[in-house]
RODOTOR-211942 format. One line per field, with one value per atom (N, C-alpha, C): x, y, z; residue number from 1; residue in three letters. Coordinates in nm, 3 decimals, always signed. Layout:
<sites>
px	c(X_...)
py	c(Y_...)
pz	c(Z_...)
num	c(NUM_...)
residu	c(Ala_...)
</sites>
This chain:
<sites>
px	c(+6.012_+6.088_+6.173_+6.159_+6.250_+6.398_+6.433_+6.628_+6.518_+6.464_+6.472_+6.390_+6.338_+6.245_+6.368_+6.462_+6.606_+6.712_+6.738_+6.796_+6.730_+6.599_+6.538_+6.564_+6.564_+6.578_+6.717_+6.841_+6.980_+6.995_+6.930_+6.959_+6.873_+6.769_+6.728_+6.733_+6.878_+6.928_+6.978_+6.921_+6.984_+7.054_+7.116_+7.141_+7.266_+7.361_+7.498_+7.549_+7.624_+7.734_+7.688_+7.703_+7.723_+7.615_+7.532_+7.390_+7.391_+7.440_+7.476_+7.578_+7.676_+7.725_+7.785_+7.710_+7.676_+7.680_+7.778_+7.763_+7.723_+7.696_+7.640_+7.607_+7.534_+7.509_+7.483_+7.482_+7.480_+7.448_+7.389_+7.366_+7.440_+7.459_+7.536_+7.503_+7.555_+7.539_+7.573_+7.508_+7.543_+7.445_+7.364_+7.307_+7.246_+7.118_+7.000_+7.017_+7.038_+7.055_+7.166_+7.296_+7.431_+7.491_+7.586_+7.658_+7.758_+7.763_+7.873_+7.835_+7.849_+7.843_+7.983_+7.985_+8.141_+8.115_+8.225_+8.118_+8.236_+8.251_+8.440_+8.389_+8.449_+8.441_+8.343_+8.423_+8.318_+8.274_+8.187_+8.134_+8.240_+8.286_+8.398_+8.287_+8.068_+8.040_+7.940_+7.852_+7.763_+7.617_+7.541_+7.421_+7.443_+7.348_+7.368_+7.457_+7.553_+7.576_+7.570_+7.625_+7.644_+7.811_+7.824_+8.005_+8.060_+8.160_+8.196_+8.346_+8.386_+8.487_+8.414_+8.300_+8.250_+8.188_+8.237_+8.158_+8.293_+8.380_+8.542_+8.646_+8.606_+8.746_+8.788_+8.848_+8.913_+9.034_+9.096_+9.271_+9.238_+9.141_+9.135_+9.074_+8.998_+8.932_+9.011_+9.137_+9.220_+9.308_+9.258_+9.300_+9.173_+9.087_+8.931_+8.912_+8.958_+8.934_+9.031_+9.127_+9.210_+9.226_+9.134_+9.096_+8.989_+8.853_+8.765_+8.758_+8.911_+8.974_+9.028_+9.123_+9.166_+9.049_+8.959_+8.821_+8.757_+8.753_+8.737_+8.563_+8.523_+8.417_+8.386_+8.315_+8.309_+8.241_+8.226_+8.146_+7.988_+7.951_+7.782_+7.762_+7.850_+7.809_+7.806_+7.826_+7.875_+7.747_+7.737_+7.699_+7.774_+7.834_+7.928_+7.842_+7.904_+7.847_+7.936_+7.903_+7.995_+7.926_+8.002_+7.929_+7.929_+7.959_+7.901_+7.838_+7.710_+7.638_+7.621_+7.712_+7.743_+7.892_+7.907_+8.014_+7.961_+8.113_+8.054_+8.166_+8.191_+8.297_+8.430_+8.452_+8.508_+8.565_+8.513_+8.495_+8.420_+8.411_+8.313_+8.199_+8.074_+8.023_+8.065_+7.994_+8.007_+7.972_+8.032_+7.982_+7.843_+7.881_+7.815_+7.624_+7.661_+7.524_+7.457_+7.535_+7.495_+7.422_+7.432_+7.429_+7.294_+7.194_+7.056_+7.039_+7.079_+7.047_+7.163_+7.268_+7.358_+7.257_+7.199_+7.099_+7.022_+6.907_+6.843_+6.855_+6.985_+7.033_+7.094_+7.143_+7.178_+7.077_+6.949_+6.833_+6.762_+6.754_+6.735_+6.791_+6.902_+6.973_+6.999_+7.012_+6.994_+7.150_+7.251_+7.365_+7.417_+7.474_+7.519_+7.578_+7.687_+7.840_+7.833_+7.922_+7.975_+8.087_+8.170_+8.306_+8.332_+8.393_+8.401_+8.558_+8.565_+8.696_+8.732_+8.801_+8.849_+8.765_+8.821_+8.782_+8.636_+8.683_+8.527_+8.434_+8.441_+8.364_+8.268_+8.370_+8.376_+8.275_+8.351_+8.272_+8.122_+8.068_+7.965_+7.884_+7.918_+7.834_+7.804_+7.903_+7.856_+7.808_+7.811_+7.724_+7.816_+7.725_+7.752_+7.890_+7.836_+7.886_+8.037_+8.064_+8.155_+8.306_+8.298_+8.403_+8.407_+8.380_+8.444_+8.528_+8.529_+8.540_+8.730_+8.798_+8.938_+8.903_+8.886_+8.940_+9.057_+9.043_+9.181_+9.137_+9.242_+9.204_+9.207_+9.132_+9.072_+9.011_+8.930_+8.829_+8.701_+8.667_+8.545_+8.428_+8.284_+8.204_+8.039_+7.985_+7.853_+7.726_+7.675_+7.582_+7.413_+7.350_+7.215_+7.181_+7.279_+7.285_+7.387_+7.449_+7.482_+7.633_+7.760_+7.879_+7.956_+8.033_+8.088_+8.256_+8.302_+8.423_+8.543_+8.629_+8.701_+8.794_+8.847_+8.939_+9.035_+9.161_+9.175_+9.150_+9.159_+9.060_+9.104_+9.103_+9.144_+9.241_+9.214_+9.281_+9.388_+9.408_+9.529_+9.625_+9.531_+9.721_+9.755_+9.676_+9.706_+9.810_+9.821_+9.875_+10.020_+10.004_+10.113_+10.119_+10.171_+10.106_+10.206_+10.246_+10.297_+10.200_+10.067_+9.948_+9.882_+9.946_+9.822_+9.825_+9.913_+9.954_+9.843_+9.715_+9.636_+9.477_+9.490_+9.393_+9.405_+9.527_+9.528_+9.475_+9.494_+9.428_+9.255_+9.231_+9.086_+9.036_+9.108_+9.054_+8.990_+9.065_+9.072_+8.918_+8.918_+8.812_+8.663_+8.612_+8.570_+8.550_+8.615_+8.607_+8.539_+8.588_+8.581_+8.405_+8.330_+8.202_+8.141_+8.209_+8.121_+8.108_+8.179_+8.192_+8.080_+8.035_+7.903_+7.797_+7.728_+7.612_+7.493_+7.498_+7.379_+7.346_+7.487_+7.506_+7.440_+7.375_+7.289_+7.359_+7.434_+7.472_+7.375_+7.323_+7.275_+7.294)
py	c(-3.051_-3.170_-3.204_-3.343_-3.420_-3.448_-3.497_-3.561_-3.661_-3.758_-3.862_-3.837_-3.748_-3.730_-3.717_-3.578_-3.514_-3.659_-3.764_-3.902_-3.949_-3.953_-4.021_-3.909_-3.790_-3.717_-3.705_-3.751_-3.721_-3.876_-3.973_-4.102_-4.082_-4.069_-4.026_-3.911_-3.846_-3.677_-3.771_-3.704_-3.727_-3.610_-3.474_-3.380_-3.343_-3.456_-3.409_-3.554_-3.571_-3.700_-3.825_-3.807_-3.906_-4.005_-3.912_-4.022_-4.143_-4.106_-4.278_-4.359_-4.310_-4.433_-4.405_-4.369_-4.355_-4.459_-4.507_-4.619_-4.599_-4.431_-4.438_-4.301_-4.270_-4.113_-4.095_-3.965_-3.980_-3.812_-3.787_-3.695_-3.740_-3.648_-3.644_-3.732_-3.751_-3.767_-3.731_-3.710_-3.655_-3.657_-3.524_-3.475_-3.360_-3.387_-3.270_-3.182_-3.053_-2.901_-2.888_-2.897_-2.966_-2.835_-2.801_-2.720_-2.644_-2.760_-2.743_-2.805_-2.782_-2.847_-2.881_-2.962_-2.990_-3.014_-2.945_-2.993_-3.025_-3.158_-3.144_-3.192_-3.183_-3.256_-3.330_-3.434_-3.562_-3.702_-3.764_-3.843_-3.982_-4.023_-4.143_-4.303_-4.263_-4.334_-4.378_-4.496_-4.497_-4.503_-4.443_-4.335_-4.313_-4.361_-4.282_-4.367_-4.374_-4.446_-4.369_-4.435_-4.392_-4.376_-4.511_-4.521_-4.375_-4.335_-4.202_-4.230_-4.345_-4.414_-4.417_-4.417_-4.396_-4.275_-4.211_-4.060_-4.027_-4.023_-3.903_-4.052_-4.155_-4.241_-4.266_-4.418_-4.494_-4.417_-4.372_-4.325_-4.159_-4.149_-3.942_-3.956_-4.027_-4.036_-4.005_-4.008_-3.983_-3.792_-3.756_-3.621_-3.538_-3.655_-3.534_-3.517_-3.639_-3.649_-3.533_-3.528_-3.423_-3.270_-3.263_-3.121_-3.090_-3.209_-3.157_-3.099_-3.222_-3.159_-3.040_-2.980_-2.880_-2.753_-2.806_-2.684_-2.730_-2.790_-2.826_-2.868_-2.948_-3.042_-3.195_-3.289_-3.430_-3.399_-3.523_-3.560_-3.565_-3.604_-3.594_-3.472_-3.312_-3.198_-3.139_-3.290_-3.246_-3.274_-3.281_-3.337_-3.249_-3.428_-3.437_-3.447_-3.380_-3.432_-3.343_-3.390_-3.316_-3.239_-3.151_-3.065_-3.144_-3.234_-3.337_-3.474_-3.512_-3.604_-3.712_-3.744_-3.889_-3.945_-4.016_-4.106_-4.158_-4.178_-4.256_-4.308_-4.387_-4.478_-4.372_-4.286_-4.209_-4.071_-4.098_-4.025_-3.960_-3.875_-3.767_-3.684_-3.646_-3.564_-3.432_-3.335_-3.159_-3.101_-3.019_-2.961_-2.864_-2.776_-2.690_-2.766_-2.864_-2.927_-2.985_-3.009_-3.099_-2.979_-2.824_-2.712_-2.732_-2.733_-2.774_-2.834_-2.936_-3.030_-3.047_-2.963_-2.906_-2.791_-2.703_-2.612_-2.625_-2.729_-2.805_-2.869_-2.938_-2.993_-2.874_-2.797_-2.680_-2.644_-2.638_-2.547_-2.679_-2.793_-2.929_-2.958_-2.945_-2.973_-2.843_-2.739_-2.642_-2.583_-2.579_-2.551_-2.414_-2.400_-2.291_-2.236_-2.332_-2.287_-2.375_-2.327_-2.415_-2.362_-2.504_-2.494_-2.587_-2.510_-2.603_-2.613_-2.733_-2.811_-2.775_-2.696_-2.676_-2.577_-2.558_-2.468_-2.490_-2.630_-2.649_-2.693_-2.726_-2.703_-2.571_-2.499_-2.349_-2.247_-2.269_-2.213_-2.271_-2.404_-2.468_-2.408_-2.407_-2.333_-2.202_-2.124_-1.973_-1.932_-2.001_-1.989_-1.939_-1.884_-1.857_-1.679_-1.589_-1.500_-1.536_-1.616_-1.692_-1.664_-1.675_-1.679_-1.535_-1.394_-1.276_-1.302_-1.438_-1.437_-1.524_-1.491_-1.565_-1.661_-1.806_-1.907_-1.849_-1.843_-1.875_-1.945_-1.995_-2.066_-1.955_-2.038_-1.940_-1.830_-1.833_-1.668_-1.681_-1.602_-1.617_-1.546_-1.557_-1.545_-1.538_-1.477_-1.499_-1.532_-1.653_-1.719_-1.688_-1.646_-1.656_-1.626_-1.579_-1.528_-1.662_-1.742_-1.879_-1.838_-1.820_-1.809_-1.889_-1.886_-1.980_-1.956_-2.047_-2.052_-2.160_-2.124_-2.180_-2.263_-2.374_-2.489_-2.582_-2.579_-2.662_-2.801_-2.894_-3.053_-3.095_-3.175_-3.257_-3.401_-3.424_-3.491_-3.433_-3.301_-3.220_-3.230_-3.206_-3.206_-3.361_-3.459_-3.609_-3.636_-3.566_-3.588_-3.465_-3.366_-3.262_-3.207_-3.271_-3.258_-3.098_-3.015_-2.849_-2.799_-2.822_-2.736_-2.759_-2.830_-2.831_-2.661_-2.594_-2.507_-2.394_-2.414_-2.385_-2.369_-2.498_-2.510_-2.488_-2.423_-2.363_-2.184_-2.180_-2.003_-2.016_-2.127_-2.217_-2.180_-2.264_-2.295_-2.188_-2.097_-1.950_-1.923_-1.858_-1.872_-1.937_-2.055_-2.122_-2.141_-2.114_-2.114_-1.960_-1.898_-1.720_-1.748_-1.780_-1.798_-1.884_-1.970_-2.068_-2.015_-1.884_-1.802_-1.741_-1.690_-1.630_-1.653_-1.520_-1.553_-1.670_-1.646_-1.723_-1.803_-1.891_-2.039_-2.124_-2.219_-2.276_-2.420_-2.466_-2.628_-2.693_-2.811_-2.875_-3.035)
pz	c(-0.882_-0.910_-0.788_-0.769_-0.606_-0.706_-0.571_-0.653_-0.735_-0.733_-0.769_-0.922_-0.899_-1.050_-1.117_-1.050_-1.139_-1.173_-1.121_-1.157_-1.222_-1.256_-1.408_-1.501_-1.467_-1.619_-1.646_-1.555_-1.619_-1.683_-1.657_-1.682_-1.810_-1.856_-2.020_-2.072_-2.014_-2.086_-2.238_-2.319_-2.493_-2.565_-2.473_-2.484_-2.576_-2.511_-2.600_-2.680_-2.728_-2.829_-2.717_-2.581_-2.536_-2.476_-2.520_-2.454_-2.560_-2.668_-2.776_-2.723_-2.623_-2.546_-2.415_-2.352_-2.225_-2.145_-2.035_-1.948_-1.833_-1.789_-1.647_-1.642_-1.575_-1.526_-1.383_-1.350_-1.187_-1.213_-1.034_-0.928_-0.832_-0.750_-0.583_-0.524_-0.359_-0.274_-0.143_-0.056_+0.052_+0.190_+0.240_+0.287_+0.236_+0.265_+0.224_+0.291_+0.242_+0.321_+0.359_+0.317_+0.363_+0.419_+0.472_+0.540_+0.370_+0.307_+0.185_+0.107_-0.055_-0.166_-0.271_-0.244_-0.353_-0.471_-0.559_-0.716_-0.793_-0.821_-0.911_-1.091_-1.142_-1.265_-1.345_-1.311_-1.413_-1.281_-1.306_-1.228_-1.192_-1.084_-1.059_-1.018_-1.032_-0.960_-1.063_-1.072_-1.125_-1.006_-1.037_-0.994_-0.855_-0.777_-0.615_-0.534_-0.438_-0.342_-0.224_-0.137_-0.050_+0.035_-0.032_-0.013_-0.106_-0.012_-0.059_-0.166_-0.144_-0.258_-0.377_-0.402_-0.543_-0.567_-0.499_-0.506_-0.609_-0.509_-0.558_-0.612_-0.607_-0.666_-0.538_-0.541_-0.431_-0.395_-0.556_-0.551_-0.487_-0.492_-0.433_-0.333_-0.268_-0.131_-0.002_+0.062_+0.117_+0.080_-0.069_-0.071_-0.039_-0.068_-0.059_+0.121_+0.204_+0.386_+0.400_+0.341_+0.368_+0.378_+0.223_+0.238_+0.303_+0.352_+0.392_+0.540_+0.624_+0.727_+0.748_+0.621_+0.640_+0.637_+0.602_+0.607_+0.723_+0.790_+0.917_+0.907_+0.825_+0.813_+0.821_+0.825_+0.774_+0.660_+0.635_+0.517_+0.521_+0.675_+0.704_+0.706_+0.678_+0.641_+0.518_+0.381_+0.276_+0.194_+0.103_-0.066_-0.174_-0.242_-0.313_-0.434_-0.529_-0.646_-0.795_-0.946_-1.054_-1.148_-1.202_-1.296_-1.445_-1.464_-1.528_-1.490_-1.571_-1.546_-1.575_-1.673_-1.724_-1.800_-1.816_-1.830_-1.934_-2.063_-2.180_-2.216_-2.310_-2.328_-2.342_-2.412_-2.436_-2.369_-2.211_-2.144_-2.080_-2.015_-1.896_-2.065_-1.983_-2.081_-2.092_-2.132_-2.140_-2.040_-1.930_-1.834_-1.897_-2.016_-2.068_-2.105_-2.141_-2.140_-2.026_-1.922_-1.788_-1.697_-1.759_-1.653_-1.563_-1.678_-1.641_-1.494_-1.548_-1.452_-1.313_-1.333_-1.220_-1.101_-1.195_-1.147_-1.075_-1.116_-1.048_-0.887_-0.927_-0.812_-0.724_-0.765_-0.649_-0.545_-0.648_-0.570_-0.431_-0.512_-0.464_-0.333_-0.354_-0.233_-0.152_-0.190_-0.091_-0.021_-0.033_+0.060_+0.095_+0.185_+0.250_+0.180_+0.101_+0.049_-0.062_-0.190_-0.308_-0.273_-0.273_-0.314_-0.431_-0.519_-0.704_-0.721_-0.739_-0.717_-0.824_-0.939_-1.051_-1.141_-1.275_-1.351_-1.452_-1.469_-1.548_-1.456_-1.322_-1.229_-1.166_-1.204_-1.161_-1.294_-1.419_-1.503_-1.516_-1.497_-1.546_-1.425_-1.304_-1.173_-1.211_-1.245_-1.298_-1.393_-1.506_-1.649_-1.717_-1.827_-1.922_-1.922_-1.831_-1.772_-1.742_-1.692_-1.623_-1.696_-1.871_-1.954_-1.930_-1.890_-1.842_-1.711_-1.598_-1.480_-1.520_-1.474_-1.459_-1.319_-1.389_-1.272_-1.214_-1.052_-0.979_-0.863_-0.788_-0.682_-0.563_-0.467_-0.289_-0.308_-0.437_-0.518_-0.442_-0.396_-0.361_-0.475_-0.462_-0.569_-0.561_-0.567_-0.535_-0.609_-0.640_-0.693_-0.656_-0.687_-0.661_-0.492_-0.429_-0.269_-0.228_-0.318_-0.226_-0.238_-0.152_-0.153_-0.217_-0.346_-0.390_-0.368_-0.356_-0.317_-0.406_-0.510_-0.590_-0.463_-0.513_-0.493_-0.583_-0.559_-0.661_-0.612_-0.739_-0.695_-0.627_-0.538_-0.462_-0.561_-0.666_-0.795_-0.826_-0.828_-0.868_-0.755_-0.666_-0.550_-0.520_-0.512_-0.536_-0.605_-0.759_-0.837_-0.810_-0.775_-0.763_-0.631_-0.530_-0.383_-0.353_-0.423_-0.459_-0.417_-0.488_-0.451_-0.312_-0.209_-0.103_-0.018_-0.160_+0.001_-0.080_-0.186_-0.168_-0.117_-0.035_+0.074_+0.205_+0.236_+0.309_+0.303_+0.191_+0.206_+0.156_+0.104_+0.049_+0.201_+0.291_+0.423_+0.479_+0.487_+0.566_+0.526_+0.403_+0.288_+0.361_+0.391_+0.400_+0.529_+0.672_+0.766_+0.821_+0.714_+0.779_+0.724_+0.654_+0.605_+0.711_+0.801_+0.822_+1.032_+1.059_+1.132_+1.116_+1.024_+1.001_+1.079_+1.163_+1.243_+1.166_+1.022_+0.963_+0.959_+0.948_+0.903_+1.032_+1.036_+1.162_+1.130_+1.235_+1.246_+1.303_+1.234_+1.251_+1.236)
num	c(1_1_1_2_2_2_3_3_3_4_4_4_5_5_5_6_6_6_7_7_7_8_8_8_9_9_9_10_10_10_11_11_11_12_12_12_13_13_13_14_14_14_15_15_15_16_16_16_17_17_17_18_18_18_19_19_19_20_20_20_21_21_21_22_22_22_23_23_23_24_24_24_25_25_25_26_26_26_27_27_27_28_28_28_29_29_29_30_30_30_31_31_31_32_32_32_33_33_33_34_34_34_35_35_35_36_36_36_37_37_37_38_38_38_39_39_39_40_40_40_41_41_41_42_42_42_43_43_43_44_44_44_45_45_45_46_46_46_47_47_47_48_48_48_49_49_49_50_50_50_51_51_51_52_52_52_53_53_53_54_54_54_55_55_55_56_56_56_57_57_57_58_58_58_59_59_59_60_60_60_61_61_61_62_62_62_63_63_63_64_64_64_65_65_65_66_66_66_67_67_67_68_68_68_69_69_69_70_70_70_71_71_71_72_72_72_73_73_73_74_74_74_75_75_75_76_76_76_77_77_77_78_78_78_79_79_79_80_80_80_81_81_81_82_82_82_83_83_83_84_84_84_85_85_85_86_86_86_87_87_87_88_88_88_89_89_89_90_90_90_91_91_91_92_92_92_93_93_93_94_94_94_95_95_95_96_96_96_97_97_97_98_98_98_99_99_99_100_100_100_101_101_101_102_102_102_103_103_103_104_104_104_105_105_105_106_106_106_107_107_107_108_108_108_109_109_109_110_110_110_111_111_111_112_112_112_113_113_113_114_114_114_115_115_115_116_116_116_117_117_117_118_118_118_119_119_119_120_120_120_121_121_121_122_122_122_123_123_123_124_124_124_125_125_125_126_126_126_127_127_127_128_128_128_129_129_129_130_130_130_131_131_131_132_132_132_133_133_133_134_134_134_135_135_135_136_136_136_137_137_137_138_138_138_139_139_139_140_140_140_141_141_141_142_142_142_143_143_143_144_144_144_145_145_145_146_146_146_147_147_147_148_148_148_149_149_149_150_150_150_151_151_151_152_152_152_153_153_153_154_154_154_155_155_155_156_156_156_157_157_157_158_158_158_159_159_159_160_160_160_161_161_161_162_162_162_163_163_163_164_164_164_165_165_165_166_166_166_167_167_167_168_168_168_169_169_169_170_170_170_171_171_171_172_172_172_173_173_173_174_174_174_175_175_175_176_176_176_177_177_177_178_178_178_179_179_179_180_180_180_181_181_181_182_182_182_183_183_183_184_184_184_185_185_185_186_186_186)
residu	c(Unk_Unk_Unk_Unk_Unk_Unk_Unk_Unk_Unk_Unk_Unk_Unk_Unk_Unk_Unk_Unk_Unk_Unk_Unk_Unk_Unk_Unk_Unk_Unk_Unk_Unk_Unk_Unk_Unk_Unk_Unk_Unk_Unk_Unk_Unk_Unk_Unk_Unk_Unk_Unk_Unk_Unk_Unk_Unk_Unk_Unk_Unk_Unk_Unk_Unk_Unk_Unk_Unk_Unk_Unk_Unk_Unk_Unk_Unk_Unk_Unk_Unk_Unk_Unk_Unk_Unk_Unk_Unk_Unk_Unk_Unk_Unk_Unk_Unk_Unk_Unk_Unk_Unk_Unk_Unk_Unk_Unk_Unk_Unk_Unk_Unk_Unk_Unk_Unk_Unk_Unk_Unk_Unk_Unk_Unk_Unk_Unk_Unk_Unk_Unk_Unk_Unk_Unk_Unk_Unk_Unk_Unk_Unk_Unk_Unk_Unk_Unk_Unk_Unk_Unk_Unk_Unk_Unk_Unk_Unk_Unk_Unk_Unk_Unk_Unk_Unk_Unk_Unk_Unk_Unk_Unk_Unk_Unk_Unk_Unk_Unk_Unk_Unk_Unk_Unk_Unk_Unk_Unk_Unk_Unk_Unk_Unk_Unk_Unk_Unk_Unk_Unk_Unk_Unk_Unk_Unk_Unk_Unk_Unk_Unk_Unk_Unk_Unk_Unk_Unk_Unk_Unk_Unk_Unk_Unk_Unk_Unk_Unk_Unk_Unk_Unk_Unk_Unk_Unk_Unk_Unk_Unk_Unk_Unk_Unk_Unk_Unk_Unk_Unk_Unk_Unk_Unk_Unk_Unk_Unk_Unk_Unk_Unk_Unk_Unk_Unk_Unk_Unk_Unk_Unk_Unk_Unk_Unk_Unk_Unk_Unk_Unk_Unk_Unk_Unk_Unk_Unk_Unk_Unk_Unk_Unk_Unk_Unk_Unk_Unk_Unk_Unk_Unk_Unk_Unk_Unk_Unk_Unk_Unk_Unk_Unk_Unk_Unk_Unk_Unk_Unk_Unk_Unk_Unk_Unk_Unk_Unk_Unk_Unk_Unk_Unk_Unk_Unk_Unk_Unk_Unk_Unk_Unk_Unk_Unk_Unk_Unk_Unk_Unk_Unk_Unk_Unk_Unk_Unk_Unk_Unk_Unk_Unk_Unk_Unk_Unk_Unk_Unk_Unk_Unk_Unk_Unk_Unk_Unk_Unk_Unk_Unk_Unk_Unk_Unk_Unk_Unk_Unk_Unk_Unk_Unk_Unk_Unk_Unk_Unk_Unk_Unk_Unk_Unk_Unk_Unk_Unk_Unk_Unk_Unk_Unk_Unk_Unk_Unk_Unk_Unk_Unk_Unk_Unk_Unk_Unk_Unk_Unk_Unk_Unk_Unk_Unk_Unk_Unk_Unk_Unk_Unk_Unk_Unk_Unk_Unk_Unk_Unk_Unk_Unk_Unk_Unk_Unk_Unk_Unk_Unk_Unk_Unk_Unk_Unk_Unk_Unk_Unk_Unk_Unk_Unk_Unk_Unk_Unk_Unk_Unk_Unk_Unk_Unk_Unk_Unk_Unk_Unk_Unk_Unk_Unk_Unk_Unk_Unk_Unk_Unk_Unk_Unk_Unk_Unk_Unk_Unk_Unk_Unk_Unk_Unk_Unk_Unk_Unk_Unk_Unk_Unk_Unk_Unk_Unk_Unk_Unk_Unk_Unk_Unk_Unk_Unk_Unk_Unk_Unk_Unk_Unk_Unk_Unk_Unk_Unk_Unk_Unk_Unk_Unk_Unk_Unk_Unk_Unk_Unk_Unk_Unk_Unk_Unk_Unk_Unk_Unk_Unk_Unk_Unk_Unk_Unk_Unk_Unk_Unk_Unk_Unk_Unk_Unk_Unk_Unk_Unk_Unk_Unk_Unk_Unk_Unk_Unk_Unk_Unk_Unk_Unk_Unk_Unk_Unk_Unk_Unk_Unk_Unk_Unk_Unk_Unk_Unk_Unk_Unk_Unk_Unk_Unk_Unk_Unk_Unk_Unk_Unk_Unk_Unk_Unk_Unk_Unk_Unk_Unk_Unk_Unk_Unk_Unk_Unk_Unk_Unk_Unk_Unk_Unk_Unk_Unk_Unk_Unk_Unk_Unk_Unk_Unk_Unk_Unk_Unk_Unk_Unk_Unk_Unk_Unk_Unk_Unk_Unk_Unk_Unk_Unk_Unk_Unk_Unk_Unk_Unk_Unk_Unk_Unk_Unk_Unk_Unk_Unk_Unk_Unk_Unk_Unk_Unk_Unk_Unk_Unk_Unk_Unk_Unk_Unk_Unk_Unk_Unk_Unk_Unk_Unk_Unk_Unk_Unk_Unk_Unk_Unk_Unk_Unk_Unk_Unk_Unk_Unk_Unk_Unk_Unk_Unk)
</sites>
């Protein structure tokens, strides 16, 4: 399966409450084979763009340049995308049902690094296992050989700018990995 087969099957997912009123669903965007994978929440976009204001929200786009600086990346080394897949009147869907097709897209896109912007970000990447695991932030974690690396959202310190002084030890985190003989910039 390509991204694009995986965007017709999240766009006719009938999985949870919300595929009865569902106004949009989405996958990422970014770069294929990315240096990093960001994975926050619930979707701010309807299906692919490219403008990164509809990736993360107009109002968080300036916290997300921020942290991606403080990890010392752009965005042409990223794909952005949420551990939920659709949007319904009533809100974001279930991470727990979106996993599938979170999975998918991991393997799809391929990245060096996950960094998961929050807790239900965090649990829906690790599964089911996960509820033995205590969210904390700057945790590191290991997925299927892929390094995962906790963050808090970029939405949270927007809103409580107290926390930026955990992307700074995020950073460390994230830089000390990307030091790694393995990692190949391209």
């Amino acid at each position: 399966m390509g991204l694009i087969e995986l965007w017709a099957k999240v766009d006719e997912c009938s999985d949870c409450f919300k595929s009865t009123e569902k106004l949009h669903s989405c996958v990422g965007t970014g770069k294929l084979n990315p240096i990093i994978m960001l994975i926050n929440h619930h979707p701010f976009f309807e299906g692919v763009h490219k403008d990164r204001e509809k990736v993360v929200g107009k109002s968080n786009l300036s916290a997300y340049e921020k942290m991606l600086h403080s990890i010392g990346v752009t965005w042409e080394q990223v794909w952005c995308t949420s551990c939920v897949k659709c949007m319904g009147r009533r809100g974001p869907g279930v991470p727990k049902t979106c996993k599938r097709y979170l999975d998918v897209e991991i393997q799809l896109v391929n990245p060096k690094l996950i960094i998961v912007l929050g807790e239900q970000p965090f649990h829906a990447v690790m599964g089911d296992d996960s509820s033995l695991l205590e969210w904390t932030p700057n945790k590191e974690y290991n997925l299927d050989g892929r390094k995962v690396v906790t963050m808090v959202s970029p939405e949270t310190i927007a809103q409580n700018p107290r926390y930026e002084r955990y992307w700074t030890n995020a950073s460390k985190l994230v830089k000390q990995y990307m030091k790694q003989p393995t990692l190949e910039w391209w």
